[in-house]
C-alpha positions as CSV (number, residue, x, y, z in Angstrom):
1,X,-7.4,14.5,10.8
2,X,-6.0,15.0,7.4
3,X,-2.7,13.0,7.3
4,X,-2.7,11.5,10.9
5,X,-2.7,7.8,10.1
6,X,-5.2,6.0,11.5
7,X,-7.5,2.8,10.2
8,X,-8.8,-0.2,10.1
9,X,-9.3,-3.2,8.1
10,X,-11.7,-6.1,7.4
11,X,-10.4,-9.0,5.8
12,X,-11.5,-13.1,5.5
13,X,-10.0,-14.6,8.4
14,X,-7.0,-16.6,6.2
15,X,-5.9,-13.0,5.7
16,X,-5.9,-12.2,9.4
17,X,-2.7,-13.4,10.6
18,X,-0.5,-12.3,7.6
19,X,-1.9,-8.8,8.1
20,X,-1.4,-8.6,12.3
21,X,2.4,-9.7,11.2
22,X,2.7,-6.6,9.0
23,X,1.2,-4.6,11.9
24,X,3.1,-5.3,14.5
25,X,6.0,-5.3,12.9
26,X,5.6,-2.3,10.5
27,X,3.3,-0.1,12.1
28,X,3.1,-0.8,15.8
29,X,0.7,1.2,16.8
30,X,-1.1,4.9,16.1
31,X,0.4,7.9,18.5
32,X,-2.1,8.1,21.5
33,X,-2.9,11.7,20.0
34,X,-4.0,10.2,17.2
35,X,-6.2,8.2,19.2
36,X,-7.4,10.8,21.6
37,X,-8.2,12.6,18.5
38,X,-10.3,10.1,16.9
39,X,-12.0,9.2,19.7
40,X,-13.3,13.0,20.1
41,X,-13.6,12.8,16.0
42,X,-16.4,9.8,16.6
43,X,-18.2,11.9,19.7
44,X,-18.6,15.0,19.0
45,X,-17.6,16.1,15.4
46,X,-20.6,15.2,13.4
47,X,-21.8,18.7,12.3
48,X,-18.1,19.9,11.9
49,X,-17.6,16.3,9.7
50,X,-20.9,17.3,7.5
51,X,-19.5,20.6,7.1
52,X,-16.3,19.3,6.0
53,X,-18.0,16.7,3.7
54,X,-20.2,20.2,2.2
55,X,-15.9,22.0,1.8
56,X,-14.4,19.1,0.6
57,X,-16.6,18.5,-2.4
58,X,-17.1,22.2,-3.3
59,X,-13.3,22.2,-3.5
60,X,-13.4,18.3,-5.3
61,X,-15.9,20.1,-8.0
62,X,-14.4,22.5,-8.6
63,X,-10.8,21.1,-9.5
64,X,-12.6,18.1,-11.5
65,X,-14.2,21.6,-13.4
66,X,-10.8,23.0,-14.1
67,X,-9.2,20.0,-14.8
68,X,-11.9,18.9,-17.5
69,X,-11.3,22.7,-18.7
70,X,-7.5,22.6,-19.1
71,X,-7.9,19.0,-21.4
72,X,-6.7,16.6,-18.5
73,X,-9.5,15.6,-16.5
74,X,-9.3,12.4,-14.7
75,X,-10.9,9.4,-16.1
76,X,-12.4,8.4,-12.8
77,X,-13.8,11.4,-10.4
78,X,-12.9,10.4,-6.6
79,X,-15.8,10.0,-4.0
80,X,-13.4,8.8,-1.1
81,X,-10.3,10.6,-0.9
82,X,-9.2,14.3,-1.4
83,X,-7.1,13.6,-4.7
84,X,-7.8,13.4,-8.3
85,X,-5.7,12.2,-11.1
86,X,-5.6,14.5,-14.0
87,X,-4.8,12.9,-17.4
88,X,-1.2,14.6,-18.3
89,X,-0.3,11.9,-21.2
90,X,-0.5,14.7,-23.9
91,X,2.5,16.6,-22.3
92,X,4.6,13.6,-20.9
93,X,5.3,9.7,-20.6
94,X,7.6,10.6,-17.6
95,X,4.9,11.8,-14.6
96,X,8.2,12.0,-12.1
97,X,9.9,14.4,-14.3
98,X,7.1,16.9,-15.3
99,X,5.8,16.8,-11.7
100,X,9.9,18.2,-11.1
101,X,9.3,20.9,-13.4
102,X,6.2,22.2,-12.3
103,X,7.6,22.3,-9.1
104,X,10.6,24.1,-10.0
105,X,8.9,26.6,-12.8
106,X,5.5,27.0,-10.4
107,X,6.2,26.2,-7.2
108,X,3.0,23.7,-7.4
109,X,3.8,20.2,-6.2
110,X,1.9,17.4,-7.6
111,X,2.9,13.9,-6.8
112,X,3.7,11.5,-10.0
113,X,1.9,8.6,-10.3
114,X,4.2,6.4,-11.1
115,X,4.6,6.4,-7.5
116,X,1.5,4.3,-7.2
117,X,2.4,2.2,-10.3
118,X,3.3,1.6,-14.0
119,X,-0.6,2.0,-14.8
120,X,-0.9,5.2,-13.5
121,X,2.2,6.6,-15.7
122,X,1.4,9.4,-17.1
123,X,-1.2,10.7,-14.5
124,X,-0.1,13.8,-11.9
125,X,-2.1,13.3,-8.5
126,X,-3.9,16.6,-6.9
127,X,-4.6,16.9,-3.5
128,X,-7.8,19.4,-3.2
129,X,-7.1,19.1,1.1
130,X,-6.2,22.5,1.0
131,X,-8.4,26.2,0.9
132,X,-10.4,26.5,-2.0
133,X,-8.1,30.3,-2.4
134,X,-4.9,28.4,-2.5
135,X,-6.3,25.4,-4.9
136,X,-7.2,28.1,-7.2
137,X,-4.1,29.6,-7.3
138,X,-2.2,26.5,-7.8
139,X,-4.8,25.7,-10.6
140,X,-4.1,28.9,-12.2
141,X,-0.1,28.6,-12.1
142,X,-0.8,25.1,-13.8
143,X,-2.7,25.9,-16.5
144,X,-0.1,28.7,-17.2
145,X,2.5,26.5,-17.6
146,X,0.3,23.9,-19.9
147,X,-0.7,26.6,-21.7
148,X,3.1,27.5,-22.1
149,X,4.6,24.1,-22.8
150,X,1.5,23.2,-25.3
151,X,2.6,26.2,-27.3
152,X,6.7,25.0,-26.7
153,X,5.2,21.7,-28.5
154,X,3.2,23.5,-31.7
């Protein structure tokens, strides 16, 4: 269910209120497909879930690999989510910009992560929720371009 919003939270009950105010006012409720889909997610997806744990971490190894190879691994691996921040400091201060112009000289798109706050400046965020084909090629066109603008820099 890769993007269809759906959760829960736990909090201490002085919390409670505060957070059903944002709720019903910010996200009402999930779509009922969403629902339905969880619901049939919960019953009867457990060997297609282990499976998809078994993909998902073949494809999280292997970008933490080629990240660590291409000099910006990410200084904390991920074990619950399908991104990974690689450490792009070297190249830029300005994530938003040099995410723009991978985008526009690769056709990769990496989200900045400024997005998610001045600490995280200098970091690109990689979503590995994609075939392991595809992550590979965008891997490749990446390190081509670091590769490129590292000898731009010498």
């Amino acid at each position: 269910m890769t993007g269809w919003r759906l959760g829960y939270v736990i909090a201490p009950p002085p919390f409670v209120r505060a957070l059903q105010k944002l709720q019903q006012n910010l996200f009402i409720c999930a779509g009922s497909f969403v629902q339905a889909a969880a619901v049939a997610a919960l019953r009867e997806c457990d060997e297609y879930v282990a499976e998809m744990v078994r993909i998902y971490d073949a494809r999280r190894r292997y970008l933490l690999g080629r990240l660590k190879a291409m000099g910006i691994a990410t200084q904390v691996e991920p074990t619950g989510a399908f991104y990974a921040l690689a450490n792009v400091k070297k190249y830029t201060r300005d994530s938003y910009s040099f995410a723009l112009e991978i985008l526009e000289k690769t056709g990769v798109a990496l989200t900045p992560s400024i997005d998610f706050g001045r600490n995280c400046e200098g970091y690109l965020r990689i979503s590995y929720a994609n075939s392991l084909e595809n992550i590979k090629e965008g891997l490749d066109r990446l390190e081509r371009f670091l590769e490129e603008k590292s000898g731009a820099t010498r």
